[in-house]
TIFIVEX-142662 format. One record per atom (N, C-alpha, C): x, z, y; residue in three letters. Coordinates in steps of 0.05 Angstrom, whole numbers, plus 5000, padded with zeros to 4 digits. Each point is the difference from the previous one (the first is absolute). Example, Ala and Ser with C-alpha at 12.3 -4.5 7.8 and 13.67 -1.06 7.14 Angstrom:
2
526451564886ALA498250005024ALA501850005024ALA499349865021SER501650015024SER498550145022SER
This chain:
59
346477713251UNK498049794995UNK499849835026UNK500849804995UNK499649825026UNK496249924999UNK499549885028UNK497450045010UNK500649745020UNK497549804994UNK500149795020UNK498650025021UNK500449985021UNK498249915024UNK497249884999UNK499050165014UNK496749904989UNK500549745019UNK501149965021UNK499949825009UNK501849704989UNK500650064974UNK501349724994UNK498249894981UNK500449705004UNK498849924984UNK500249944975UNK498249934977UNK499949994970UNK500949754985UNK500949865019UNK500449654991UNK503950024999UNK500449934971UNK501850034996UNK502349835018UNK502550095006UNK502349905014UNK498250105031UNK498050175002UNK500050095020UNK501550205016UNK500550015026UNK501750265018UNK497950214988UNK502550284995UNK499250154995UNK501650305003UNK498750255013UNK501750225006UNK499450144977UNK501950204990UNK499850224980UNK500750145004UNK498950334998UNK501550215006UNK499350264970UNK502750175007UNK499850174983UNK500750255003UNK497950105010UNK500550265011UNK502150364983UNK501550085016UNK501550184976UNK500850245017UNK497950195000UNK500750295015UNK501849975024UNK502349874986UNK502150045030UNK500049655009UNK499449834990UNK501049685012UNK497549854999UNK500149835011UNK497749824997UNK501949744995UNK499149854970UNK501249725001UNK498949784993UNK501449825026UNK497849735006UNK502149774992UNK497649844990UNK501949684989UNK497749834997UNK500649745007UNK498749754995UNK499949934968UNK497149884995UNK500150074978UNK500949714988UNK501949805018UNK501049774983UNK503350014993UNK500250275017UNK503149994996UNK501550314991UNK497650214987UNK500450174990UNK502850195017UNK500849935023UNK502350145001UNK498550265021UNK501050254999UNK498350155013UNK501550155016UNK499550065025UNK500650265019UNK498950315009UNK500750194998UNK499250155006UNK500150145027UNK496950195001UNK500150125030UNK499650294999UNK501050175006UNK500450254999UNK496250105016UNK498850114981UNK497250104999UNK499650045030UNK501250225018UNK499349995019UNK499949715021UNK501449845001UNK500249755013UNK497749914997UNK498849914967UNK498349874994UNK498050185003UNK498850175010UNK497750125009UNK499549865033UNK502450065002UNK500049805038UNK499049704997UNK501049944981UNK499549694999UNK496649974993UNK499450144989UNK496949934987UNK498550045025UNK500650265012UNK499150045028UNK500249865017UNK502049775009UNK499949875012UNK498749694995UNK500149984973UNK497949704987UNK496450175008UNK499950214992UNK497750035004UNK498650025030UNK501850025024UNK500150005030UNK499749625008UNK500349904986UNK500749755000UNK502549925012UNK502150175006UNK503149885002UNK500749715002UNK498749984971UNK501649704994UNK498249765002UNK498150105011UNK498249734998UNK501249855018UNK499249674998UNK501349865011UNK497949875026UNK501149875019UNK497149935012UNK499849825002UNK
């Protein structure tokens, strides 16, 4: 089941992340171009950890 980003917005032709979480992968794709990648579960536990540290903020 894919799952949108609470953080995207609702106005259509908007940017948008999707993920779909699956015991062993996590897979992410934009939701205008349906093509998707996967991240092996452990990675993407690092990654959430690090969005939630603020990593990626920009300044």
């Amino acid at each position: 089941m894919w799952r949108k980003s609470s953080r995207s917005s609702n106005q259509e032709n908007a940017d948008c992340v999707e993920v779909a979480l699956n015991g062993q992968v996590a897979r992410v794709r934009d939701s205008k171009s349906r093509v998707s990648s996967e991240v092996a579960a452990p990675h993407w536990a690092s990654f959430i950890s690090a969005v939630k540290r603020g990593e990626f903020e920009k300044d």
